[in-house]
C-alpha positions as CSV (number, residue, x, y, z in Angstrom):
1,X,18.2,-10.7,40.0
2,X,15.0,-13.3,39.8
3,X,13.4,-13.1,36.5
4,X,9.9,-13.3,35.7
5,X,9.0,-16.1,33.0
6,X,5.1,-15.4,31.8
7,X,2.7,-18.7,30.9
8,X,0.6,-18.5,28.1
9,X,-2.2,-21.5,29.1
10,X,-5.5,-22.4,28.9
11,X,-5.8,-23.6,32.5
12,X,-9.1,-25.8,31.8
13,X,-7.0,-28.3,29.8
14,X,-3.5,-27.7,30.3
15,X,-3.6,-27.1,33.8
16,X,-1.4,-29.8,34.8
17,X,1.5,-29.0,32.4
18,X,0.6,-25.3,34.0
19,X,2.1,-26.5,37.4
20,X,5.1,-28.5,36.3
21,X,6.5,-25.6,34.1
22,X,6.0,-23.4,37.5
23,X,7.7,-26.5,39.9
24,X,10.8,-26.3,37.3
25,X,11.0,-22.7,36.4
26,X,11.5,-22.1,40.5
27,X,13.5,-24.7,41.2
28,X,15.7,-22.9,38.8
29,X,15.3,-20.3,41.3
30,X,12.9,-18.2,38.9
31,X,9.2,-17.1,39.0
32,X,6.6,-18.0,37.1
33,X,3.9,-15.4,36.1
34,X,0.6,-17.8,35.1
35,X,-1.8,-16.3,32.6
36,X,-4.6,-18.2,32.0
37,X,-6.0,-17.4,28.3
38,X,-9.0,-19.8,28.3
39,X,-12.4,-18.9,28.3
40,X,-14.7,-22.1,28.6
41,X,-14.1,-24.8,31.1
42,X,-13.0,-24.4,34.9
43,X,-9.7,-23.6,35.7
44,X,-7.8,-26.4,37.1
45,X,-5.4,-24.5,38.8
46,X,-5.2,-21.0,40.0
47,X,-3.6,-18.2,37.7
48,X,-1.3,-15.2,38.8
49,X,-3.3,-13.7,36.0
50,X,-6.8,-14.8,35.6
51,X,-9.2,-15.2,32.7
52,X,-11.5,-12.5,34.1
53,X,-8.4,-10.1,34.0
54,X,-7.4,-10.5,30.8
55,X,-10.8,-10.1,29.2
56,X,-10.9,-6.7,31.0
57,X,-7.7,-5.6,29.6
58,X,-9.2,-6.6,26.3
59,X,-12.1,-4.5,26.5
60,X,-15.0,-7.2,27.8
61,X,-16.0,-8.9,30.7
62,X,-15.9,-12.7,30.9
63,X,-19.3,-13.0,31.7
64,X,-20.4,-11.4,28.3
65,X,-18.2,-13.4,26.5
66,X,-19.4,-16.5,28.5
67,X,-23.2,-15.3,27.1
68,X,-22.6,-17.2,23.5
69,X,-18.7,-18.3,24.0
70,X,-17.2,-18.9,20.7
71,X,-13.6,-19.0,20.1
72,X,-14.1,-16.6,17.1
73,X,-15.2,-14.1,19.9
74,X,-13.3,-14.9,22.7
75,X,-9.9,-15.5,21.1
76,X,-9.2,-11.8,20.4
77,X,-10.3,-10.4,23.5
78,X,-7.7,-12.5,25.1
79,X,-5.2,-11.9,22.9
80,X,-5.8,-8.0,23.0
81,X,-5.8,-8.2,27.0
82,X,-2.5,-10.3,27.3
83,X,-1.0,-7.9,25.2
84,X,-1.7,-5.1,26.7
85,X,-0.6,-6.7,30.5
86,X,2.6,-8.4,28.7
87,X,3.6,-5.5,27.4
88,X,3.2,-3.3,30.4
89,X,4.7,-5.8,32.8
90,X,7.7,-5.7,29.9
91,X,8.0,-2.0,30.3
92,X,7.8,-2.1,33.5
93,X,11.2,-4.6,34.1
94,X,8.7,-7.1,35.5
95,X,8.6,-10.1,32.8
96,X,11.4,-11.1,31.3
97,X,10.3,-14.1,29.0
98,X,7.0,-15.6,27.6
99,X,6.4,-19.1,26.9
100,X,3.3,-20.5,25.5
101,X,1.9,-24.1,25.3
102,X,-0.8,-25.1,22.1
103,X,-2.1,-26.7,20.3
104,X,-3.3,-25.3,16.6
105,X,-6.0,-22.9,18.4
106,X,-3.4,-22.2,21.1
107,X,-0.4,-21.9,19.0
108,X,-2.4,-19.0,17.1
109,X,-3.3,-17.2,20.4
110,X,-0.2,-17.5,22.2
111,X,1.8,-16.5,18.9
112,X,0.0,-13.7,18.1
113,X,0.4,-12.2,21.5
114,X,4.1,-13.1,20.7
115,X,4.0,-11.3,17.6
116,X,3.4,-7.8,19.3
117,X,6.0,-8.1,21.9
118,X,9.8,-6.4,21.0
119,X,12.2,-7.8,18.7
120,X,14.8,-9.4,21.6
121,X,12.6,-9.7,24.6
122,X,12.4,-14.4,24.7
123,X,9.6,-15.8,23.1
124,X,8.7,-19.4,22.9
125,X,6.2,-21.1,21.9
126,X,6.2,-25.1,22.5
127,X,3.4,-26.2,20.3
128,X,1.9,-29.6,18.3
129,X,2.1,-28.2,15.0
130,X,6.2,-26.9,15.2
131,X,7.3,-29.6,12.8
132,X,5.2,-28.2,9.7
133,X,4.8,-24.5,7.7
134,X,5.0,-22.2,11.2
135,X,5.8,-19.2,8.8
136,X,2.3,-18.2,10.1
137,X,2.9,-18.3,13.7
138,X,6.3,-16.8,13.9
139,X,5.1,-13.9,11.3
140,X,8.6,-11.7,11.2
141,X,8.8,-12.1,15.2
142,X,11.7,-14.2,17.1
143,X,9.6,-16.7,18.2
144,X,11.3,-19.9,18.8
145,X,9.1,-22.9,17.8
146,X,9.7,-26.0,19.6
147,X,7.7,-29.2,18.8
148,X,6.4,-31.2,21.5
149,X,6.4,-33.8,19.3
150,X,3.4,-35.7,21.3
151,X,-0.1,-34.2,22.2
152,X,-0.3,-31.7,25.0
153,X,-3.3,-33.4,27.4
154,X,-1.9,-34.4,30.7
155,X,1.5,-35.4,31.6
156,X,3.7,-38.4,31.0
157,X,7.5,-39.2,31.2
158,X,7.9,-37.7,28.1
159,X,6.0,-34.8,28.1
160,X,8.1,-33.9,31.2
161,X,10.6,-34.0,29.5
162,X,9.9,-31.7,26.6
163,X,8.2,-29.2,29.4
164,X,11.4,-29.3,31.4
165,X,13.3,-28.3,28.4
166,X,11.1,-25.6,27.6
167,X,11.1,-24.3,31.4
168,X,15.3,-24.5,31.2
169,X,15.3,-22.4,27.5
170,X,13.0,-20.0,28.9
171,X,14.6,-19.0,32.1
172,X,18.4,-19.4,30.4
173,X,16.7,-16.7,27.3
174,X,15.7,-14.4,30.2
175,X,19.2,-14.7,32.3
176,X,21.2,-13.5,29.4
177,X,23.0,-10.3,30.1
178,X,22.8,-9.2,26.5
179,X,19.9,-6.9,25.9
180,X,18.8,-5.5,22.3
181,X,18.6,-1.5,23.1
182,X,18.8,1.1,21.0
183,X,21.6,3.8,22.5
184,X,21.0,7.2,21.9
185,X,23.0,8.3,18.5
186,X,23.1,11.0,15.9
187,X,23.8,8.2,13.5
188,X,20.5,5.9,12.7
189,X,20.7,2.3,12.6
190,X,20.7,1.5,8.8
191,X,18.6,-1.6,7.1
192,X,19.8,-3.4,4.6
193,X,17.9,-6.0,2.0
194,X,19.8,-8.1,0.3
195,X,20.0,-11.6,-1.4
196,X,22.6,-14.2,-2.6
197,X,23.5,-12.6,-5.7
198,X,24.2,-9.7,-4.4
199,X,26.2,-10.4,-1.1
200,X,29.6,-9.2,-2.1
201,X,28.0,-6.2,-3.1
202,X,26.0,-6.4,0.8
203,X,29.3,-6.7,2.0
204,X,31.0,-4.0,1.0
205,X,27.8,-1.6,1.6
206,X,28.5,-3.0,5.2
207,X,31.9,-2.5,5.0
208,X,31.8,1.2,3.8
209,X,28.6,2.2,6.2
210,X,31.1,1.0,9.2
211,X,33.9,2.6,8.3
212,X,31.7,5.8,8.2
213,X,30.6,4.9,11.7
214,X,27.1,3.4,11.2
215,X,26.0,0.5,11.8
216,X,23.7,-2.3,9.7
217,X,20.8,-4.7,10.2
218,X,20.8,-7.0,7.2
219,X,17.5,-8.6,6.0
220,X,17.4,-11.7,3.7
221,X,15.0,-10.5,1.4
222,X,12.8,-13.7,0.7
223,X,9.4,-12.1,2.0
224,X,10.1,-12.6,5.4
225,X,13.2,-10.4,5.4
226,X,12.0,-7.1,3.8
227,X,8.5,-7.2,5.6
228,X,11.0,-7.6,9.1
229,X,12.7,-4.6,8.0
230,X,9.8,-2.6,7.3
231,X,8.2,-3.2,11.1
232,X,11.6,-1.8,12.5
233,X,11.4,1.0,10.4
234,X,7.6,1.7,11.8
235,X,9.4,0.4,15.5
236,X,11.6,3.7,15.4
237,X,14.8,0.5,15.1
238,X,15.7,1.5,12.2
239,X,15.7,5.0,10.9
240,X,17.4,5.0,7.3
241,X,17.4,2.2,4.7
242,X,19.7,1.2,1.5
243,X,17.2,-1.3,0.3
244,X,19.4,-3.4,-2.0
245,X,16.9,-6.4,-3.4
246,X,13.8,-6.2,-4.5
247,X,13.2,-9.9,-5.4
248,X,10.1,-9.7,-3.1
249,X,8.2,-7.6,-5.1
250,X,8.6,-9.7,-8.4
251,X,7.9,-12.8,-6.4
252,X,4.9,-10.8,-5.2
253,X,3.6,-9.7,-8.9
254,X,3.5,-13.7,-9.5
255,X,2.5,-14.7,-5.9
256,X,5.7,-17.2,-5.7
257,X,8.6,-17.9,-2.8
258,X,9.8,-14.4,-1.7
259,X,6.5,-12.9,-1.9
260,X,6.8,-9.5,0.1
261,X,3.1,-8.5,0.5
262,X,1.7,-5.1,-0.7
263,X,2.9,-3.0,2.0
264,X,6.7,-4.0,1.1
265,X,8.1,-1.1,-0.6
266,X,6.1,1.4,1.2
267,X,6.9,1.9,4.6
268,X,10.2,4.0,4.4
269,X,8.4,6.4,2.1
270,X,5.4,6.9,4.4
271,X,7.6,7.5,7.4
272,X,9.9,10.1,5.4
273,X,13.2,8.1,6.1
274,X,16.5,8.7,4.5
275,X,16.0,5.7,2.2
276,X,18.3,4.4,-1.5
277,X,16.9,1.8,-3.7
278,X,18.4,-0.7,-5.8
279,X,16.1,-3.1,-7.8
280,X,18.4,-6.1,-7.0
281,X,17.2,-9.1,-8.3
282,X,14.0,-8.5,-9.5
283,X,14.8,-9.4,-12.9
284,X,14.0,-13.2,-11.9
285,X,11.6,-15.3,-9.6
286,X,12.4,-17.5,-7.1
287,X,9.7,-20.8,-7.4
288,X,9.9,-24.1,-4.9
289,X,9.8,-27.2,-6.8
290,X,9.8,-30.8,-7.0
291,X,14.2,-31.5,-7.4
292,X,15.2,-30.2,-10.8
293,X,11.7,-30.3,-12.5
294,X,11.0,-27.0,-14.9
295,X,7.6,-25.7,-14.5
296,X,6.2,-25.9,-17.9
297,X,5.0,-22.2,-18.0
298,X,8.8,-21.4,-18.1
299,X,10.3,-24.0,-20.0
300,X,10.7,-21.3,-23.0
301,X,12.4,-19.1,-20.2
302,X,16.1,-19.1,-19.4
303,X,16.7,-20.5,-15.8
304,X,19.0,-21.4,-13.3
305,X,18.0,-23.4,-10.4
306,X,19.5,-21.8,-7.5
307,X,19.4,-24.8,-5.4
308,X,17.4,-28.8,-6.6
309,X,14.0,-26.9,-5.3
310,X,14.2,-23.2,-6.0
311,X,13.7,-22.5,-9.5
312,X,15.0,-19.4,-10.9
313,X,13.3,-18.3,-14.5
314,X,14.8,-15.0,-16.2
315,X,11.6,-12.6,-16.5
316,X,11.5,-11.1,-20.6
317,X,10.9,-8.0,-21.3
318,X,7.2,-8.0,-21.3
319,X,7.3,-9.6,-17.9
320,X,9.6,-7.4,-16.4
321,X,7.5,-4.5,-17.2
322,X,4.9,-5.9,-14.4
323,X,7.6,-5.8,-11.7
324,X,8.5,-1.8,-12.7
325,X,4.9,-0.9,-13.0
326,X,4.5,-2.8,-9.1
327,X,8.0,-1.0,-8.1
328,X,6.4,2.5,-9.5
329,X,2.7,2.2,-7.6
330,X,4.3,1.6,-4.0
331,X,6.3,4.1,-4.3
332,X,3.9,6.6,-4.3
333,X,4.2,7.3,-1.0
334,X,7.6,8.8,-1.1
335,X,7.4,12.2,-0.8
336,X,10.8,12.9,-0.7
337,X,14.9,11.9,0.7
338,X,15.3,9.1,-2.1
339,X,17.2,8.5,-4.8
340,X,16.7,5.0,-6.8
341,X,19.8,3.5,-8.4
342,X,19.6,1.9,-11.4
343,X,22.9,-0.5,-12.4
344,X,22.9,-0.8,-16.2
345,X,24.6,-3.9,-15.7
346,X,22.7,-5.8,-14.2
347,X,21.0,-6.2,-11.0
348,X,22.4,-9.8,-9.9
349,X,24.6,-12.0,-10.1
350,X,22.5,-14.1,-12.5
351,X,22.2,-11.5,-15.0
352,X,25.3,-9.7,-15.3
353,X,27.0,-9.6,-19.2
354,X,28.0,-13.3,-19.7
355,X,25.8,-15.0,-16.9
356,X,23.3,-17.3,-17.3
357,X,20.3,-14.9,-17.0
358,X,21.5,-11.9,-18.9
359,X,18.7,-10.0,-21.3
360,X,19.8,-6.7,-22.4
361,X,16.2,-6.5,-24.1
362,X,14.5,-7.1,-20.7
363,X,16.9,-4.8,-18.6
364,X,16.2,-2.2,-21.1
365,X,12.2,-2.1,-20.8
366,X,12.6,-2.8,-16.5
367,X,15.0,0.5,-16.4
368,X,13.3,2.9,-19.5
369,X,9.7,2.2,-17.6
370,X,10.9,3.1,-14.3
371,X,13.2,6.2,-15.5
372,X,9.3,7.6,-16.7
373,X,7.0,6.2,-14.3
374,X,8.7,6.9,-10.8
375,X,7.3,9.3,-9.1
376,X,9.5,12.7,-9.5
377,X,9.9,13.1,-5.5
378,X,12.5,10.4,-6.2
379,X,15.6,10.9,-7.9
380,X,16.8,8.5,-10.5
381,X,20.7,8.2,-10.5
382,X,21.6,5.7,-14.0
383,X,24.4,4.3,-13.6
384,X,26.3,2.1,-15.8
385,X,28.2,-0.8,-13.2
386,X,26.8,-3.9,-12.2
387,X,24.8,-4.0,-9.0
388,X,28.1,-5.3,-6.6
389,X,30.6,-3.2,-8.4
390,X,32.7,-1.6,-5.6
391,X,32.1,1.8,-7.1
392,X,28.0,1.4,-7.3
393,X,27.6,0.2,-3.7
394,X,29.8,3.1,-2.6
395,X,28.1,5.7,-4.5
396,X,24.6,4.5,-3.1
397,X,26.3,4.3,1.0
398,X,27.5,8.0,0.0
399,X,23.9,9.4,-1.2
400,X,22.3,7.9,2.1
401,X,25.0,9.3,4.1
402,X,24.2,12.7,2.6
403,X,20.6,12.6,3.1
404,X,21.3,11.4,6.8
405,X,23.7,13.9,7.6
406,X,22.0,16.8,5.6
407,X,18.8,16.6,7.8
C-alpha cells in the first residue's frame, strides 16, 4: 500500500527543499502530501494543500490575515487549520507521516501541530535549532528531532543530503507494519511512574500486574514522564494508574530538574480513574550542576549526587512539609477510587534505614501531614516496608486491581 508523507513548509522560502523532499519521497515509490504553512511571500511552488486552505480550517481567511500580517496572528491560525486537516486525513487512513522543515519560527509551528497528533503516528521535525534544549518543541510528543546542522535557505550538496535522509526516515516510519492501537479489553492499560530508586520495586509492580493479565506503560518520572502519563490518561490510553514517584512534584515546589507542572497530580482524580499513590522519592530534589559542585543553599543538607551533574539534597523536615502540603492541594480533585500508600520506610532508595539520605525526623512530618491533610475521598493505607519491598508493591498492584475489577 502507498503511504501518504505530509510536508510541513513555508513554500515562500523553502520552496526548493519543498520539491526535493517530494522528488525522493516518490522515488521511494511514496506520496507526498505538500502543506504550505506560510502566510507572507509568494509561494514558490504549488501546494497539495494551500495556505488559503489551511487558514479556513483555522477559522480565517487569508486575506484577513494578509490585512496586518504578523506572525503573532497568523501563526496560530495555521497551526489550528493543519491540525484540524492532519488529523482528519489521520483518521481517515490517508496520511501516514508528517515531516516538518524550520527554522526557530518554523520549528515552533510545525512542532506544535506535531504535538496534537497521536502518540505513534511518525513525526519529524528536521529543524536548525535540534542540537540545543528541544524539550520545548517535542513537549511529551514522539517527535524525532533531527538537526540539519546547516541553515535551511536553498539547496546544496549537503543540504541534499540531510533532506534525503529525512525523506528515507519518514517514509521507512510510515512503512512499519507495527501500529500503536488500543484493542478492545475488560482490563485497562495501567500507567506506571517510576524513578531509579525505585526500579526493582517498578519491576516487580510490572511483574505482578502481568501475571494478573494487565499490561504497563512505564513513565520516567523526571517532568516529562508524569506529565506524558497524564495526557494518555485524558487520551482514553490509559485508564488506571499506580503512580509510584512523585519526585516531580518536589522538584516542582522548588522549580528544579523533574519539575512536573501544576496539573501533575491531578488528572487521574478529575477523570475518576482507578488510581494508587506512592510518594516515591519526594523526600529529595533532583538539581543540574556544574560536575560535583554543592550548591551552597544545601551544603548544610545531606546529599548524594546521583550522577557528576544531578545533585541530589535530602529535604528536612521543615522542607518536606512543602512537598505534602503541594501533594495534599492537587489532590483535591479526587473524588473517589484511591488509596495513597504510605511506606514507613522509606520512599527511595536513598533514604531507606542505613542509606545515605535517611531522616526519620523528616519522614515523620512528610507522612503525619499527609495522614491529616489528604482529602478523606482517599484512603490512607500506613504501611510499615520500604517503598520496593516485594510485599508493599504487591499490596498496592492488589488494591488497584480491586478498584478495577470492582467497577
Amino acid at each position: 500500500m502507498t503511504k501518504t508523507i505530509a510536508l510541513l513548509v513555508t513554500l515562500d522560502t523553502k520552496y526548493q527543499e519543498a520539491d526535493y523532499l517530494i522528488e525522493r519521497i516518490e522515488k521511494r515509490g511514496q506520496k507526498a502530501l505538500l502543506m504550505d504553512i506560510g502566510v507572507v511571500g509568494e509561494a514558490g511552488t504549488s501546494a497539495s494543500i494551500p495556505r488559503e486552505e489551511i487558514a479556513a480550517a483555522g477559522g480565517a481567511s487569508l486575506q484577513d490575515l494578509l490585512k496586518n500580517p504578523t506572525r503573532e496572528a497568523a501563526g496560530p491560525i495555521m497551526v489550528k487549520g493543519s491540525i484540524s486537516i492532519l488529523l482528519k486525513k489521520i483518521a481517515a487512513d490517508e496520511v501516514h507521516a508528517v515531516l516538518g522543515l524550520g527554522g526557530t519560527q518554523g520549528t515552533s509551528s510545525c512542532c506544535n501541530i506535531m504535538q496534537a497528533l497521536p502518540y505513534g503516528f511518525p513525526k519529524i521535525m528536521v529543524s536548525t535549532i535540534a542540537s540545543g534544549d528541544t524539550s520545548g518543541f517535542v513537549g511529551i510528543k514522539d517527535i524525532t528531532m533531527m538537526f540539519s546542522v546547516s541553515d535551511i535557505l536553498k539547496l546544496n550538496p549537503f543540504t541534499r543530503k540531510i533532506l534525503a535522509n529525512a525523506a528515507a526516515a519518514a517514509c521507512g516510519m510510515a512503512e512499519v507494519e507495527t501500529q500503536f492501537a488500543m484493542e478492545k479489553s475488560d482490563k485497562p492499560l495501567i500507567g506506571l511512574s517510576n524513578l531509579g530508586v525505585l526500579t526493582n520495586g517498578a519491576m516487580e509492580a510490572i511483574r505482578y500486574l502481568e501475571e494478573k493479565g494487565y499490561e504497563v506503560i512505564v513513565f520516567h518520572a523526571v517532568g516529562s514522564g508524569g506529565r506524558a502519563m497524564e495526557q494518555m490518561m485524558k487520551e482514553g490510553i490509559i485508564g488506571a494508574v499506580f503512580d509510584y514517584a512523585m519526585g516531580e512534584i518536589a522538584d516542582d515546589v522548588w522549580s528544579v530538574l523533574r519539575a512536573g507542572g501544576p496539573e501533575r497530580l491531578t488528572v487521574a482524580g478529575k477523570l475518576g480513574l482507578p488510581q494508587v499513590l506512592c510518594p516515591g522519592g519526594a523526600e529529595h530534589l533532583g538539581i543540574l550542576v556544574p560536575p560535583n559542585k554543592v550548591p551552597d543553599q544545601f551544603k548544610d543538607h545531606d546529599y548524594v549526587f546521583h550522577s557528576p551533574v544531578v545533585f541530589v539534597p535530602r529535604l528536612n523536615a521543615e522542607e518536606i512539609v512543602r512537598v505534602a502540603k503541594s501533594i495534599c492541594e492537587r489532590l483535591q480533585h479526587t473524588k473517589g477510587d484511591a488509596y495513597f500508600m504510605i511506606p514507613r520506610g522509606g520512599v527511595g532508595r536513598y533514604s531507606k534505614a542505613g542509606a545515605s539520605l535517611y531522616d526519620k525526623e523528616s519522614d515523620d512530618a512528610f507522612f503525619n501531614y499527609l495522614k491529616a491533610h489528604l482529602p478523606e475521598s482517599i484512603e490512607v493505607v500506613d504501611c510499615e516496608e520500604y517503598a520496593e519491598d516485594p510485599s508493599f508493591v504487591r499490596k498496592g498492584v492488589d488494591l488497584l486491581i480491586e478498584m478495577i475489577e470492582g467497577n
